[in-house]
C-alpha positions, 0 to 999 in steps of 0.5 A: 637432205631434207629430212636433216633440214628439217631438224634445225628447225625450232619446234619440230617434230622429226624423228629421233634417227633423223635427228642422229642423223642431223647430229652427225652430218654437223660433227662431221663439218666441224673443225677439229678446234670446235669439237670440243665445244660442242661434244656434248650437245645432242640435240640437232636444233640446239646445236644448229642455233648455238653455231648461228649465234657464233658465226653467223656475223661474218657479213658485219665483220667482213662489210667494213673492211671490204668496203675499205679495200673497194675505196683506196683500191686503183689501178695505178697502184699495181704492177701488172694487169693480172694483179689487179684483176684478182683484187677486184675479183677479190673484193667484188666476191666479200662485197656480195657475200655482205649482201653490198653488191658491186655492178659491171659499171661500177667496176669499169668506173673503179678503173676508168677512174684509177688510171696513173695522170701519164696514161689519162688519155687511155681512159678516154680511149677504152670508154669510146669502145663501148665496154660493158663487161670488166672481164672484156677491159681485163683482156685487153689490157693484158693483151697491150701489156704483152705486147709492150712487154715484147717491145721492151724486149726486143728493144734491149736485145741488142743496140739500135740499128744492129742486125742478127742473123737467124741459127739458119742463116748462120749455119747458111754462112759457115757452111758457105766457109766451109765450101770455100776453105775446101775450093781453096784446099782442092785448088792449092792441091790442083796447083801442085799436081803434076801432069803425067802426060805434058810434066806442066803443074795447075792441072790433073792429067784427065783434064789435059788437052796437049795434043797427043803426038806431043805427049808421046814425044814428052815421054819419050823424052822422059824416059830419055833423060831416066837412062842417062841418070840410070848410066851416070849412076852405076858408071862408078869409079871413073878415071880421068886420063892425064899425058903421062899416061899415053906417053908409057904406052909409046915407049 
């Protein structure tokens, strides 16, 4: 890379490849609107002195308007933090390039100074933290902006003085429903069940404590009162006996 240098030099004595060599590397990094302008140029140091004449003023055109942007810049006027940052970033890199450096100092000044007058308490209180880098007050600043962000936040979700339950603490509560809509159903079951042992409702017969010689008399009795259906149904045709009937069998 060298030897290309050296060719854009006035007066110098590179050799002829070197010199290709130079012509080809500046061609190469031109813009296509310019090739045009400068195709029939062939020699490296003329062609180096022609594009330093025409776009070597970039620091005096650039130096007014940087400055201006430096001076009406505050941080009252932007919306978040984040934005403001890439601003001054923004300018802070045209100053330097046009040889008008701005300092660490300077920047925390520029926004010290800026604050809107309903936050003028705030400039105090990041001063006494002692910070001496722009990028520790940036941090900071975002950090508090989240967090008020986060307080808006939650302070809309839902009114004042109201309280929310969690998905699990949901999930908690209808599966608690569940169980007693089932206890209810088993319960309602429980009641309409009838004891095979004793006949009584509102318990399963594997939970009956009637004593034993009293179930076997209950079921006796049971099937008791079974015959006495099963007589009366198949007696069918029953005769029903007046006077008049006896008295043709005593004549």
């Amino acid at each position: 890379m060298k030897k290309l240098t050296e060719t854009k030099k006035i007066g110098n004595k590179s050799p002829p490849e070197h010199i290709a060599e130079a012509i080809i590397f500046l061609k190469k990094h031109l813009d296509k609107n310019l090739m045009h302008d400068y195709a029939n140029i062939k020699d490296s140091t003329e062609l180096w002195q022609t594009l330093k004449e025409r776009f070597d003023n970039q620091k005096e055109i650039n130096l007014p308007h940087a400055l201006e942007e430096w001076k009406n810049l505050r941080f009252q006027d932007f919306q978040k933090v984040e934005e403001y940052n890439s601003a001054v970033l923004r300018i802070v890199a045209q100053l330097n390039y046009c040889d008008s450096p701005v300092y660490e100092a300077k920047m925390l000044d520029k926004t010290y100074n800026t604050f809107h007058k309903e936050h003028k308490l705030l400039p105090r209180i990041f001063k006494k933290c002692g910070y001496t880098r722009f990028s520790e007050l940036m941090v900071t600043l975002m950090l508090a902006e989240k967090n008020d962000e986060l307080l808006i936040k939650n302070h809309n979700s839902r009114p004042t003085a109201a309280k929310t339950f969690s998905k699990v603490n949901a999930m908690a509560v209808e599966n608690s429903e569940r169980r007693n809509q089932t206890n209810r159903e088993d319960t309602t079951q429980k009641r309409e069940t009838i004891c095979y042992k004793r006949g009584s409702k509102g318990h399963w017969s594997r939970t009956c404590r009637t004593p034993p010689h009293l179930c076997k008399l209950y079921q006796e009795y049971i099937k008791g009162k079974a015959k006495e259906v099963n007589l009366t149904e198949n007696f069918e045709g029953t005769s029903y006996l007046e006077d008049s009937d006896f008295a043709n069998e005593l004549d």
